[in-house]
N, C-alpha and C positions, 0 to 999 in steps of 0.2 A: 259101812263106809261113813266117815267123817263129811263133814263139807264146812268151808269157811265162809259167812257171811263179810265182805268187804264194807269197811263203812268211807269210801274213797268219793270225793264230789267228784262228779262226772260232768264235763264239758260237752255241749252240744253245738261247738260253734262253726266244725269243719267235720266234715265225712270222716279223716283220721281220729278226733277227737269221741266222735259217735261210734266207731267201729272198735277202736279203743274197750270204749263201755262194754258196747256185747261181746267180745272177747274175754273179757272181767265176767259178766256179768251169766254168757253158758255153763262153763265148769260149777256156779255156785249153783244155778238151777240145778243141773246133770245132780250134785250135794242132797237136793232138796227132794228129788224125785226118786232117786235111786232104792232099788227094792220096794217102792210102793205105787203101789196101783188101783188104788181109789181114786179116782174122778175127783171128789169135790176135794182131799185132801191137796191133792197133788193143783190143782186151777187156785185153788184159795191161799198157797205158798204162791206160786208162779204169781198171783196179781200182787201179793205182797210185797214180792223180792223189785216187780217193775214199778209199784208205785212208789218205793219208798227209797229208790235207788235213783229211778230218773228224772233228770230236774225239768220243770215246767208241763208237769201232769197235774191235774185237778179230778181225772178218775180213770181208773184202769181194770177191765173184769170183763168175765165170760156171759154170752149167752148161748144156751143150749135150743140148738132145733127140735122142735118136737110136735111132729104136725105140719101144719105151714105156718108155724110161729115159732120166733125165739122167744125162749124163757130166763128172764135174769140166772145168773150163776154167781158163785161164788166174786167178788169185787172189794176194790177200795176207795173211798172216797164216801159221796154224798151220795143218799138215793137215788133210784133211777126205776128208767119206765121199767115194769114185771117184763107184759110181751108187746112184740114188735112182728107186725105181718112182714112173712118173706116178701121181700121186692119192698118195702118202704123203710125210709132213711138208708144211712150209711151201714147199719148193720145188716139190714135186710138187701139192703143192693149187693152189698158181699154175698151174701151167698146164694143168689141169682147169680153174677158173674164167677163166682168163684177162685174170687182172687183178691188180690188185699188192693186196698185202697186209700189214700193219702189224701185227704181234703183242705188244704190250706186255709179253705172261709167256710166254716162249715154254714154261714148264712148266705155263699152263692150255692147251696148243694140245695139241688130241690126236691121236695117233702124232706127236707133235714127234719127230726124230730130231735127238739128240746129239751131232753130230761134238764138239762142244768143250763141257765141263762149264760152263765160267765163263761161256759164253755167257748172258743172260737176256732181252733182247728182238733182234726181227729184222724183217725189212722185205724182202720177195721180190719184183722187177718183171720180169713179162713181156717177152721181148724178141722183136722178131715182122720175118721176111726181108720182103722186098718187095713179096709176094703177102697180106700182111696174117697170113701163119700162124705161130704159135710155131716159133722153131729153138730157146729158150733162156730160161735167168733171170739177172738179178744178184738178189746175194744180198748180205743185211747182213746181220752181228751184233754185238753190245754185249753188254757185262758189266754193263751199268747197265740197269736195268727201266726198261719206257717210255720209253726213248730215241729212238723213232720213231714221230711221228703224220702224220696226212693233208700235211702239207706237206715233210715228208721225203719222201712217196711222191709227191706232187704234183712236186718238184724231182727226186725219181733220177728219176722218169719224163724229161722236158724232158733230161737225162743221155743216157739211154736213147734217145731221138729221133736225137741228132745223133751217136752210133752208129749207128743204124738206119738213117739216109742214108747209111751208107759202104757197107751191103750191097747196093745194087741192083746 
């Protein structure tokens, strides 16, 4: 299969504009993933295509559970913490709850951990193997406050899926 990388600016100003994007922005994943099924290939395109595609990101990447800690994965931007005890900050509250999560001030979120000071809102989704259980999170962050509401996590989730079909 072919697949077309879009190089199209993407507006995040209204729910249409956002929904817009992941519409755009699935079929080229679905391009990216198609017939491969390696893990880090497949997360290390996936944070490429969202970092370098969504406006007002400053880092986008996986962590992997393993234990009762996540372990950095595949990312783009600036470094970032290696691991993260389940149930601390916004990545480890993900996968305690199990569900994605949208932080508007990531400095009202408490034990927010800091990998990057300029960071100001985030957006953590569940990513779950084949048996329905957590292996991982994607992780957003922005330097801009409330950069991420229910339809960002609505659209990386739909992201998130058509990864999750490469793992069975």
């Amino acid at each position: 299969m072919t697949f077309t990388l879009s190089d199209t600016a993407y507006g995040t100003d209204s729910a249409d504009a956002k929904n817009a994007m992941y519409n755009d922005l699935r079929p080229q994943l679905q391009g990216l993933v198609h017939g491969e099924s390696d893990l880090i290939a497949n997360t290390a395109n996936f944070s490429s295509l969202v970092f370098n595609s969504m406006p007002g990101l400053n880092w986008a990447g996986f962590y992997f559970l393993k234990g009762d800690e996540l372990v950095l994965g595949p990312f783009q931007g600036k470094p970032a913490c290696i691991r993260i005890k389940k149930g601390r900050g916004v990545c480890g509250t993900t996968v305690v709850e199990g569900k994605a999560i949208v932080v508007p001030d990531v400095h009202a979120f408490p034990g927010h951990i800091a990998c990057d000071v300029n960071s100001r809102s985030e957006l953590v989704v569940p990513v779950r193997g084949p048996d329905g259980a957590i292996v991982g999170v994607f992780d957003l962050d922005s330097p801009l406050p409330n950069r991420f509401d229910q339809t960002d996590a609505e659209g990386i989730e739909s992201l998130v899926k058509v990864l999750e079909a490469t793992l069975a």
